[in-house]
PLY file of the C-alpha trace (Angstrom):
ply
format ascii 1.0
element vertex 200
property float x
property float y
property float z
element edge 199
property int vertex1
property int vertex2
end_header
12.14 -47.25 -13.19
16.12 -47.29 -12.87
15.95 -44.02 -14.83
13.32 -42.31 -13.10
14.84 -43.31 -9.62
18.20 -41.57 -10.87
16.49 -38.55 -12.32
15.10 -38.04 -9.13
18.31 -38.35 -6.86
20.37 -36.09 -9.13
17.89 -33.26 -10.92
18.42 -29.72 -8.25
14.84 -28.30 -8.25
14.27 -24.36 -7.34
10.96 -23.39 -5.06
9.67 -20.48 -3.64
8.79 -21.48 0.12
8.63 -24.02 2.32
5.42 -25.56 1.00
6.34 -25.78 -2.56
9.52 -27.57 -1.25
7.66 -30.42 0.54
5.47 -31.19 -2.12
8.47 -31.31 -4.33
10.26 -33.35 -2.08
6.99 -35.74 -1.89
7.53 -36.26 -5.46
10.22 -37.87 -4.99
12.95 -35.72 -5.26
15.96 -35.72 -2.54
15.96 -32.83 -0.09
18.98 -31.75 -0.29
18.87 -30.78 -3.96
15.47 -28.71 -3.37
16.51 -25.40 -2.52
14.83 -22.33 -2.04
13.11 -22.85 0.55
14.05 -19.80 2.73
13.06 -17.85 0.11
10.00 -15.50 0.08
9.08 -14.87 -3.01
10.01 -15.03 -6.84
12.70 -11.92 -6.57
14.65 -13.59 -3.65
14.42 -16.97 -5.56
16.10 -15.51 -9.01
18.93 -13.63 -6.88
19.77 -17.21 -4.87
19.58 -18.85 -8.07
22.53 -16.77 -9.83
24.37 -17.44 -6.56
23.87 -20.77 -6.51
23.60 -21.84 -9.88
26.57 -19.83 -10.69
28.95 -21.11 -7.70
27.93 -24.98 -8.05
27.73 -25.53 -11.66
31.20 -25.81 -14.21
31.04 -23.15 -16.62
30.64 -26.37 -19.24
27.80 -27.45 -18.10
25.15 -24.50 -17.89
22.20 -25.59 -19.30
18.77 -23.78 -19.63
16.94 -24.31 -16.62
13.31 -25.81 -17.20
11.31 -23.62 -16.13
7.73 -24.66 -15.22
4.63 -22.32 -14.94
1.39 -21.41 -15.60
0.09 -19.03 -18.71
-0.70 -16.05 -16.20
3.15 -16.22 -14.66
4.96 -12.93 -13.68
8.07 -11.64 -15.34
9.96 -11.20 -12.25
11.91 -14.32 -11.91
12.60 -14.32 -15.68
13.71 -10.31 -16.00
15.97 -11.13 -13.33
17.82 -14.16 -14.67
18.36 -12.61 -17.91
19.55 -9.07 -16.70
22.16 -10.33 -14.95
25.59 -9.57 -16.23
26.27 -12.31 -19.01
28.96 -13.68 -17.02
25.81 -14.87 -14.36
23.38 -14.64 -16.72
21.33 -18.04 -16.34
18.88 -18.89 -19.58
15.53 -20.43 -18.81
13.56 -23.24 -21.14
9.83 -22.23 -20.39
7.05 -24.59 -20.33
3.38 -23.96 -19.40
2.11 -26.85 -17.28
-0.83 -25.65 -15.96
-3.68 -23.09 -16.16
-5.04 -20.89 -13.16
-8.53 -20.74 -12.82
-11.07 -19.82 -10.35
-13.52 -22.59 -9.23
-16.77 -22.96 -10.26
-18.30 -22.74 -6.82
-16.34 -19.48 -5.51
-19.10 -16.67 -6.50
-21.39 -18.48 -4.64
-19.26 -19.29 -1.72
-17.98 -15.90 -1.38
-21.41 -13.91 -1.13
-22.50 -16.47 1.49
-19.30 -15.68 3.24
-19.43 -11.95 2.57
-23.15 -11.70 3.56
-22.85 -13.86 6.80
-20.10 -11.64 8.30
-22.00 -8.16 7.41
-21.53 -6.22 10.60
-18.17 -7.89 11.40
-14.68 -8.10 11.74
-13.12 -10.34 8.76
-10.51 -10.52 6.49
-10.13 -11.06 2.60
-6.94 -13.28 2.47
-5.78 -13.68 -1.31
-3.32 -16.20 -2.06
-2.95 -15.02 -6.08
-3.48 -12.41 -8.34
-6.50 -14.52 -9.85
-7.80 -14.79 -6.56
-7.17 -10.89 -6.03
-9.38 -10.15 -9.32
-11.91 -12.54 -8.66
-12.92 -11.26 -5.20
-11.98 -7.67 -5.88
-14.74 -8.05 -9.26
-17.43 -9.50 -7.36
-16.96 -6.76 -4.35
-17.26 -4.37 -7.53
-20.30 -6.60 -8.78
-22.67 -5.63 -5.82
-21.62 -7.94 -2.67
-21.12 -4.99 0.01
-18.09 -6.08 1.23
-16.70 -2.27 2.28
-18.75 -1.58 5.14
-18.83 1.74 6.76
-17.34 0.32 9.52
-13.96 -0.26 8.25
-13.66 -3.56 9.63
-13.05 -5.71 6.44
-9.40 -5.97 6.23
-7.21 -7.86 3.19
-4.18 -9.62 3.26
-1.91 -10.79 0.60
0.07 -14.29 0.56
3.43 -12.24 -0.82
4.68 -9.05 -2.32
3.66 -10.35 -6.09
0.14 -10.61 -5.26
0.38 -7.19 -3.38
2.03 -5.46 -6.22
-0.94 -6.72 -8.86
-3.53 -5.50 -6.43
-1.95 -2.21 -6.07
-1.16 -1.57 -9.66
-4.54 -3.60 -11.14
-7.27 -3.29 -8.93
-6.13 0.05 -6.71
-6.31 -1.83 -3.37
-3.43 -1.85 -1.16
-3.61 -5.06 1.36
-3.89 -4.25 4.69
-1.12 -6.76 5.26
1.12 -8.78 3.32
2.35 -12.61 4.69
6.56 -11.95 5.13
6.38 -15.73 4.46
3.95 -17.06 1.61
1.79 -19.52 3.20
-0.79 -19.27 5.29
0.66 -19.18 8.75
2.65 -16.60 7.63
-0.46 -14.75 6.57
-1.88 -15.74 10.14
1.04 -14.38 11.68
0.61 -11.23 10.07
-2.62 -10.76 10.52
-2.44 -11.41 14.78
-0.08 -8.75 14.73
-2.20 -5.89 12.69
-4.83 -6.89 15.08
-2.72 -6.54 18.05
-2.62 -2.99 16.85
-5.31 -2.20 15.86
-6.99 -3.39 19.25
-4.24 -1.78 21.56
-6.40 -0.13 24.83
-6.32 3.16 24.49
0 1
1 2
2 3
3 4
4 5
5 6
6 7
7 8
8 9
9 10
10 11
11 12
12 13
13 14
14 15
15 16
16 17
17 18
18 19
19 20
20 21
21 22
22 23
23 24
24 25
25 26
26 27
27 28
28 29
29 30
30 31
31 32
32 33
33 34
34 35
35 36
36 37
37 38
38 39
39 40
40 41
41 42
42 43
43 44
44 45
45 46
46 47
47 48
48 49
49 50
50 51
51 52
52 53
53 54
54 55
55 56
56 57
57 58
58 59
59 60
60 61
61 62
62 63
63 64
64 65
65 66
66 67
67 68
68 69
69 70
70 71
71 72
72 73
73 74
74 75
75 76
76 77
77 78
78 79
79 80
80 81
81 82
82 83
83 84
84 85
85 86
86 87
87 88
88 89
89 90
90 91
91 92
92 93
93 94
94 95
95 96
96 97
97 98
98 99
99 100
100 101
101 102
102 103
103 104
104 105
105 106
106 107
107 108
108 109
109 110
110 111
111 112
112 113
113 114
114 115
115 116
116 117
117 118
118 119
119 120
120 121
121 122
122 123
123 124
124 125
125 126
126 127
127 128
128 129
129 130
130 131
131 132
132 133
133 134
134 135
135 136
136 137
137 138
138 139
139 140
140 141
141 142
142 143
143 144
144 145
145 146
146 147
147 148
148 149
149 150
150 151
151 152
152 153
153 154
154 155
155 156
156 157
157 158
158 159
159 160
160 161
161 162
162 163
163 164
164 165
165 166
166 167
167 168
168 169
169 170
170 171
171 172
172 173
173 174
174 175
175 176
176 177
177 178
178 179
179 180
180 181
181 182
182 183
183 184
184 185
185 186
186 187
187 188
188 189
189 190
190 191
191 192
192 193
193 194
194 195
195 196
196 197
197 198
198 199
């Protein structure tokens, strides 16, 4: 317990975004050695990290960092850290820790959704690249989501989500959250529609 407790007080933890930080910080760990949380997305996390990393740490005692993800990760955060000049250069330990999936019930869910709104105004908010593919492949799979109308919009949680649905799936987001959560995806998406429903 003694060691946990100190592990804890004393390990700095990187995030992306405020809501990664809390949870983080719900763990356990102290607050003041989260950091990141100002940051946006995985590129403005690997630039603060060579800052940081690089200013607070002795030269003798640059470790790997641990770093945690998920088999489907992005090379972003990684390409960054090792192409910095090998004075800043920071090396990374990788370890898979969890797998992204899409839940069971979501086809269903989504059609119901999709089919309910016909004739509407809605949005298509994706928080992930998974989540991207599996709406854009059911849209593709028959649910008319496109309506003439042109009143289904999409919105992405970040600039990594918008970048796979450009380059994968052709489909540039109507908007993309500055912050990644969802208010900043709400945020985003009052002001498209403040816009978009300016009197003429």
């Amino acid at each position: 317990m003694e060691e946990t407790r100190a592990f804890l007080a004393n390990t700095t933890v990187y995030v992306v975004g405020p809501a990664t930080s809390a949870a983080v910080v719900a763990l356990g760990f102290k607050e003041e050695n989260v950091r990141g949380k100002h940051c946006g997305n995985g590129a403005v996390l690997a630039e603060y990290i060579l800052e940081d990393y690089n200013s607070t740490i002795p030269e003798d005692r640059r470790l790997p960092l641990l770093f945690l993800n998920n088999e489907k990760r992005g090379d972003i955060i990684p390409n960054i850290l090792n192409g910095a000049p090998e004075e800043r250069r920071v090396q990374l330990k990788e370890l898979i820790v969890y797998e992204t999936r899409v839940v069971e019930e979501f086809p269903d869910e989504f059609r119901k959704v999709m089919e309910a709104t016909k004739g509407t105004t809605r949005w298509i908010v994706v928080f992930s690249p998974t989540g991207a593919d599996a709406a854009w492949d059911l849209l593709k799979g028959g649910i008319e989501a496109e309506t003439d109308d042109g009143r289904t919009y999409w919105a992405s949680i970040g600039p990594t989500t918008e970048r796979h649905m450009v380059e994968k799936i052709g489909k540039r987001p109507d908007v993309v959250a500055a912050k990644p959560s969802p208010e900043g995806a709400w945020k985003e998406i009052n002001e498209f529609m403040k816009c978009v429903y300016l009197p003429k």
